[in-house]
C-alpha positions as a Markdown table, in Angstrom:
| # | Residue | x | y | z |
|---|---|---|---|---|
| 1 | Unk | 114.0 | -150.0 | 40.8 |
| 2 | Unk | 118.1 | -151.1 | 41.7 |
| 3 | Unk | 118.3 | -154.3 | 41.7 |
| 4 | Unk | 119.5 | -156.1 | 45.2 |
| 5 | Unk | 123.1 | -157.6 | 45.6 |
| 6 | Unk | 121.1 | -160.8 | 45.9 |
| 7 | Unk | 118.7 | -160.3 | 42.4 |
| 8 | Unk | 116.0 | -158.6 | 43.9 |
| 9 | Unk | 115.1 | -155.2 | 43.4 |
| 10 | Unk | 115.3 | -152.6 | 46.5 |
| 11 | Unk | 112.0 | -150.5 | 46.5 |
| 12 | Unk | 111.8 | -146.8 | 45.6 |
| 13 | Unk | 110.1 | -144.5 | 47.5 |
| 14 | Unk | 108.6 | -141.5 | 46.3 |
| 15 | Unk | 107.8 | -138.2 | 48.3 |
| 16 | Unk | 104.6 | -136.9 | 47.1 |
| 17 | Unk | 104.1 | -134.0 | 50.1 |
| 18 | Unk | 102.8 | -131.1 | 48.5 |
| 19 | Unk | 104.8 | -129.0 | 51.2 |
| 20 | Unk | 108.6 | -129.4 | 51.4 |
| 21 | Unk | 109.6 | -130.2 | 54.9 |
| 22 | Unk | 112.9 | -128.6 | 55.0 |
| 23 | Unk | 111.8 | -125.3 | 52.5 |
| 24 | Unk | 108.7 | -125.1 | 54.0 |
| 25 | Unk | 107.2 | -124.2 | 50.5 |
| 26 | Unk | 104.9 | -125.3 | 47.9 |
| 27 | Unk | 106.0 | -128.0 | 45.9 |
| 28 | Unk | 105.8 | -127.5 | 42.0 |
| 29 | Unk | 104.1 | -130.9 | 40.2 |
| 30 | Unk | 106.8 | -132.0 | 37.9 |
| 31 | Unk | 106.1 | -132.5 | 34.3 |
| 32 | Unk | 105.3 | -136.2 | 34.1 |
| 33 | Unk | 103.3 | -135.9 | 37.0 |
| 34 | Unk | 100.6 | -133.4 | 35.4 |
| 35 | Unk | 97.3 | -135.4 | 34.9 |
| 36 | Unk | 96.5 | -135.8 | 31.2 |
| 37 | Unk | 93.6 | -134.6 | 29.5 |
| 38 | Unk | 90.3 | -136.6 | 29.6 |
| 39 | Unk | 88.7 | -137.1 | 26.9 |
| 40 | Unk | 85.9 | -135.2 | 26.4 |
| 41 | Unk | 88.5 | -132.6 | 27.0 |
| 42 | Unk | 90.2 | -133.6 | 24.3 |
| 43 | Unk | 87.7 | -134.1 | 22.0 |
| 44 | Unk | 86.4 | -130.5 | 22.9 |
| 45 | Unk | 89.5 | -129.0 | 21.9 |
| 46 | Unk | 89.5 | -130.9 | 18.5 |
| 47 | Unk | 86.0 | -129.5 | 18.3 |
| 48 | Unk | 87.0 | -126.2 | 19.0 |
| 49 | Unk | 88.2 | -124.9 | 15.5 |
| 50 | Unk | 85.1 | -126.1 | 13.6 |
| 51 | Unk | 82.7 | -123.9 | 16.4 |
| 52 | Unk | 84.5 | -120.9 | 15.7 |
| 53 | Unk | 82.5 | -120.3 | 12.8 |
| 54 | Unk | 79.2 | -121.3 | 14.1 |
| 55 | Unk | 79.8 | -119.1 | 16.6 |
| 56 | Unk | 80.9 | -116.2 | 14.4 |
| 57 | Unk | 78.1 | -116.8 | 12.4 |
| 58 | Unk | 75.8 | -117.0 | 16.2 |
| 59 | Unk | 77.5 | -113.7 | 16.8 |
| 60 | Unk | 76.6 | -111.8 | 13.4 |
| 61 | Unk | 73.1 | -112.8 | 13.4 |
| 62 | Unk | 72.6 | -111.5 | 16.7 |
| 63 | Unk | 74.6 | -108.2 | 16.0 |
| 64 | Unk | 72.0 | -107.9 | 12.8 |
| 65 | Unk | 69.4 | -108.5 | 14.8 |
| 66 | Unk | 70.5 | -105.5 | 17.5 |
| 67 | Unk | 70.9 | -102.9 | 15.0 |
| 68 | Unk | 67.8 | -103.7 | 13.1 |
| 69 | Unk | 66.0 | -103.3 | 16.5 |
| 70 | Unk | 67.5 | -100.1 | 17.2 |
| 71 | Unk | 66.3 | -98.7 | 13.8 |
| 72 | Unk | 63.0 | -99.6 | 14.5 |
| 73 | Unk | 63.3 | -97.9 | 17.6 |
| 74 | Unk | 64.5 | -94.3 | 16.0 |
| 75 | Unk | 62.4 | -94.5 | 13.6 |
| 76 | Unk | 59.4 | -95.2 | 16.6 |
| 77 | Unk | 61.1 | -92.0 | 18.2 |
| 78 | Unk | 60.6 | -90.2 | 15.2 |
| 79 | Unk | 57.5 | -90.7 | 14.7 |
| 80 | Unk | 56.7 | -90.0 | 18.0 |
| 81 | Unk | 57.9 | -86.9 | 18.1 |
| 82 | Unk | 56.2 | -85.9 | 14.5 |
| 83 | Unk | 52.6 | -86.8 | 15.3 |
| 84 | Unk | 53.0 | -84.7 | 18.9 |
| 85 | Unk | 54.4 | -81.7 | 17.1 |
| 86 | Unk | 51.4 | -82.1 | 14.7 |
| 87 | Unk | 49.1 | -82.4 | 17.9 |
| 88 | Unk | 50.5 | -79.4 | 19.3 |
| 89 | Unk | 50.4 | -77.1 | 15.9 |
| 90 | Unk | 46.8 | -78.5 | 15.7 |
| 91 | Unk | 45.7 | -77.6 | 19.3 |
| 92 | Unk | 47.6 | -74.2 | 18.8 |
| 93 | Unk | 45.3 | -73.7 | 15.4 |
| 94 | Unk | 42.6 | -73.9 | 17.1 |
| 95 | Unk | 43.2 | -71.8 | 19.4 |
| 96 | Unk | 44.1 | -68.8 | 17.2 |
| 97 | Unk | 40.8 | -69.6 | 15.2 |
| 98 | Unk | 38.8 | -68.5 | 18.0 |
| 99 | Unk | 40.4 | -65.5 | 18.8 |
| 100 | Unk | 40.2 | -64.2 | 15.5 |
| 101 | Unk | 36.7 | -62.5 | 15.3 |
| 102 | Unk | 38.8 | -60.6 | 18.5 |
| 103 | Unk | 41.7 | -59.4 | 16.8 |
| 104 | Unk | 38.6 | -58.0 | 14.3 |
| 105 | Unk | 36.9 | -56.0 | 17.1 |
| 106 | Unk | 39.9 | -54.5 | 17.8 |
| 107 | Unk | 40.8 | -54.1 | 14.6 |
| 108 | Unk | 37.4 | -52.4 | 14.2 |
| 109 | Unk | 37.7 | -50.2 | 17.3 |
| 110 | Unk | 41.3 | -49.5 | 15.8 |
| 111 | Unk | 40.1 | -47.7 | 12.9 |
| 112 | Unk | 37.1 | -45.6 | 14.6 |
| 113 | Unk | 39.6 | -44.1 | 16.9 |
| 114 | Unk | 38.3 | -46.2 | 20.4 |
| 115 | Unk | 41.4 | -48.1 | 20.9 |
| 116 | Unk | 42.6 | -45.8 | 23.8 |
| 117 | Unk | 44.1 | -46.1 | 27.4 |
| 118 | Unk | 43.9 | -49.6 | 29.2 |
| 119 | Unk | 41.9 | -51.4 | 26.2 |
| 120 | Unk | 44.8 | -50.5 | 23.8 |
| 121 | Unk | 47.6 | -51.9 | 25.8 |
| 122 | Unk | 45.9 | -55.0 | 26.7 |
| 123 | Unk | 45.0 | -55.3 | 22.7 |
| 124 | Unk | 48.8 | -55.1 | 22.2 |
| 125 | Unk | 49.9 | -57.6 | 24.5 |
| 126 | Unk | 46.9 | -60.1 | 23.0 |
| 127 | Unk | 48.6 | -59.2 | 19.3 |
| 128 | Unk | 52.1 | -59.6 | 20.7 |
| 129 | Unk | 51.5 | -62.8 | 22.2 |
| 130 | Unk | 49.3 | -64.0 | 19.1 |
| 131 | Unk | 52.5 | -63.4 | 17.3 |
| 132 | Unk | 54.5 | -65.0 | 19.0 |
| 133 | Unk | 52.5 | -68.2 | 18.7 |
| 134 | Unk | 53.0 | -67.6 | 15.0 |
| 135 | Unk | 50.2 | -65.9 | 13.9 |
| 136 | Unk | 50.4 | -63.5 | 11.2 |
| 137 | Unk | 47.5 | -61.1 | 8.9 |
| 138 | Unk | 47.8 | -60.8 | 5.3 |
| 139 | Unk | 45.7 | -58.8 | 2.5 |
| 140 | Unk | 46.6 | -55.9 | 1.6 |
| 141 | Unk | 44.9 | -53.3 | -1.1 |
| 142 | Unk | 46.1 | -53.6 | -4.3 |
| 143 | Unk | 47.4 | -57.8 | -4.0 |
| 144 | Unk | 47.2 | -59.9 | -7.2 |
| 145 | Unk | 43.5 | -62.2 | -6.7 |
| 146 | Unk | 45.0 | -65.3 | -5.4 |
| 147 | Unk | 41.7 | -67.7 | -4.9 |
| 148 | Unk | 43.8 | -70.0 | -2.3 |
| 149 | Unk | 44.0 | -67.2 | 0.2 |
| 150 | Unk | 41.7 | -64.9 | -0.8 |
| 151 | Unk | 37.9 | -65.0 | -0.5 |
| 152 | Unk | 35.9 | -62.5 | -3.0 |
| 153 | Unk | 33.0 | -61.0 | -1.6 |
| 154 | Unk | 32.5 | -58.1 | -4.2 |
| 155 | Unk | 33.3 | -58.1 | -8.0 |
| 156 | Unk | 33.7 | -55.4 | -10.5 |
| 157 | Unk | 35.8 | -54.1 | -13.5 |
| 158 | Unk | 38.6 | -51.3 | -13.5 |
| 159 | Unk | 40.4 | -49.7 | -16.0 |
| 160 | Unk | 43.4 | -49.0 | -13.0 |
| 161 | Unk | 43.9 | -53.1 | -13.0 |
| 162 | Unk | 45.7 | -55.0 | -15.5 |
| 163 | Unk | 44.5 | -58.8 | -14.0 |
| 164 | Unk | 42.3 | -59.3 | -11.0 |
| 165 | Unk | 42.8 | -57.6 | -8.0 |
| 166 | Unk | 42.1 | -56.9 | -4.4 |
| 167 | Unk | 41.2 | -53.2 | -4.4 |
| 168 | Unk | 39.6 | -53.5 | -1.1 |
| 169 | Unk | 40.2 | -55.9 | 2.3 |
| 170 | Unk | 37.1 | -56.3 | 4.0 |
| 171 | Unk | 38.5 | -58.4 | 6.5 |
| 172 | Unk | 42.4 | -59.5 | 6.9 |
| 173 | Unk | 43.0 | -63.4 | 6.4 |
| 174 | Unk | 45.6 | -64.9 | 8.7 |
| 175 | Unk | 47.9 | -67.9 | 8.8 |
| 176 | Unk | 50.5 | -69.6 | 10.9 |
| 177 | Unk | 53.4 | -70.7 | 9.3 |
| 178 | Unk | 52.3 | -71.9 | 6.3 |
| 179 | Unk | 48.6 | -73.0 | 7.6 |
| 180 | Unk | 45.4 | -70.3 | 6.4 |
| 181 | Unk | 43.5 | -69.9 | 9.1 |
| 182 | Unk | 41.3 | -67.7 | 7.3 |
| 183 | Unk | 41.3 | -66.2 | 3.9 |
| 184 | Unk | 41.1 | -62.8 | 3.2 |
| 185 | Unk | 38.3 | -61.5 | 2.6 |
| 186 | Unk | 38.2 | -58.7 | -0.5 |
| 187 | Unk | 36.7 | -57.0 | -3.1 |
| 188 | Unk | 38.2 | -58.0 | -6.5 |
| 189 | Unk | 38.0 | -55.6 | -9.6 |
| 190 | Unk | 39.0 | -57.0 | -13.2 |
| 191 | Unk | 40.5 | -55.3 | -16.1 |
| 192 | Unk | 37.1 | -53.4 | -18.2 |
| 193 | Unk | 38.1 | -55.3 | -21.6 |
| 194 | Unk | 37.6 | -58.2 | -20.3 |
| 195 | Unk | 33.8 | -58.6 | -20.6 |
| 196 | Unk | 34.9 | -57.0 | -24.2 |
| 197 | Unk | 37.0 | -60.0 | -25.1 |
| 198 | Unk | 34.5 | -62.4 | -23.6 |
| 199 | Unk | 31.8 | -60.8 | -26.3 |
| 200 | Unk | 34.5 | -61.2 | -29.3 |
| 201 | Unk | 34.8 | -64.7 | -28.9 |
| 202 | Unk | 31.0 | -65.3 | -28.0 |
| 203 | Unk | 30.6 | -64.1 | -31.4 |
């Protein structure tokens, strides 16, 4: 405060309107006049550097946690999806097998010459349609034996054969994809030295 003429001092007086009478306007809080900090305020911003890392650490775990989640859940997916296309190829298996001893009537009625007029086109479309589904015969005369799809119903020997063979198919196998559904069945004929060979080391 100025001191008096007299030695005592005059007293100041401050405005502290927050509107300026004369401008109208908003009055900016001079420097001094900003409150200081309190202080947990302070002491939270002294903290501050040493939770960075906690919470980076916070943040990592949680990100680690996220993605292990979301493998879980495509793996879940792709489960999912294998054991229904499994259903499905099952279901569609099943199917075919019953309609095989059909596809043998026709077959049948194929080779006596009655698959004529209305019956033949319908047995098209069932064969079409059966393909489509993935069904497919196999067996034919004169295939290598091969005991995982085919099923001998008649043996003999042949001097025409050099290993055992399907001279015959008495009924075609069939598969989808890479399923048997039913083995062909055939007659198989060996080579004639083989009993011979079987003697020689008999004796």
């Amino acid at each position: 405060m100025p001191p008096r003429e007299n030695g005592h001092e005059e007293p100041v007086i401050r405005d502290n309107r927050k509107i300026d009478p004369e401008t109208g306007q908003v009055r900016e809080p001079a420097p001094a006049e900003q409150p200081a900090p309190s202080a947990p305020q302070a002491a939270a911003a002294g903290a501050g550097g040493a939770g960075d890392g906690e919470l980076e650490s916070q943040l990592a775990e949680r990100t680690a946690d996220l993605q292990r989640l979301q493998a879980e859940y495509v793996n879940y997916r792709r489960r999912v999806e294998r054991d229904r296309a499994a259903v499905r190829e099952q279901a569609v298996a099943g199917a075919l097998t019953e309609l095989l001893p059909v596809l043998d009537d026709i077959g049948r009625a194929r080779d006596h010459g009655e698959l004529t007029g209305g019956f033949a086109k319908v047995a098209e479309s069932l064969e079409s349609a059966l393909t489509k589904l993935g069904l497919t015969a196999f067996g034919q005369k004169g295939d290598p034996f091969d005991p995982t799809v085919h099923e001998a119903l008649m043996h003999s020997y042949s001097p025409d054969v050099t290993e055992p063979t399907a001279i015959d198919v008495l009924q075609p196998g069939y598969r989808m994809g890479d399923r048997v559904l039913r083995p062909a069945r055939v007659a198989v004929a060996e080579p004639e030295d083989a009993p011979a060979a079987s003697n020689d080391d008999d004796n």
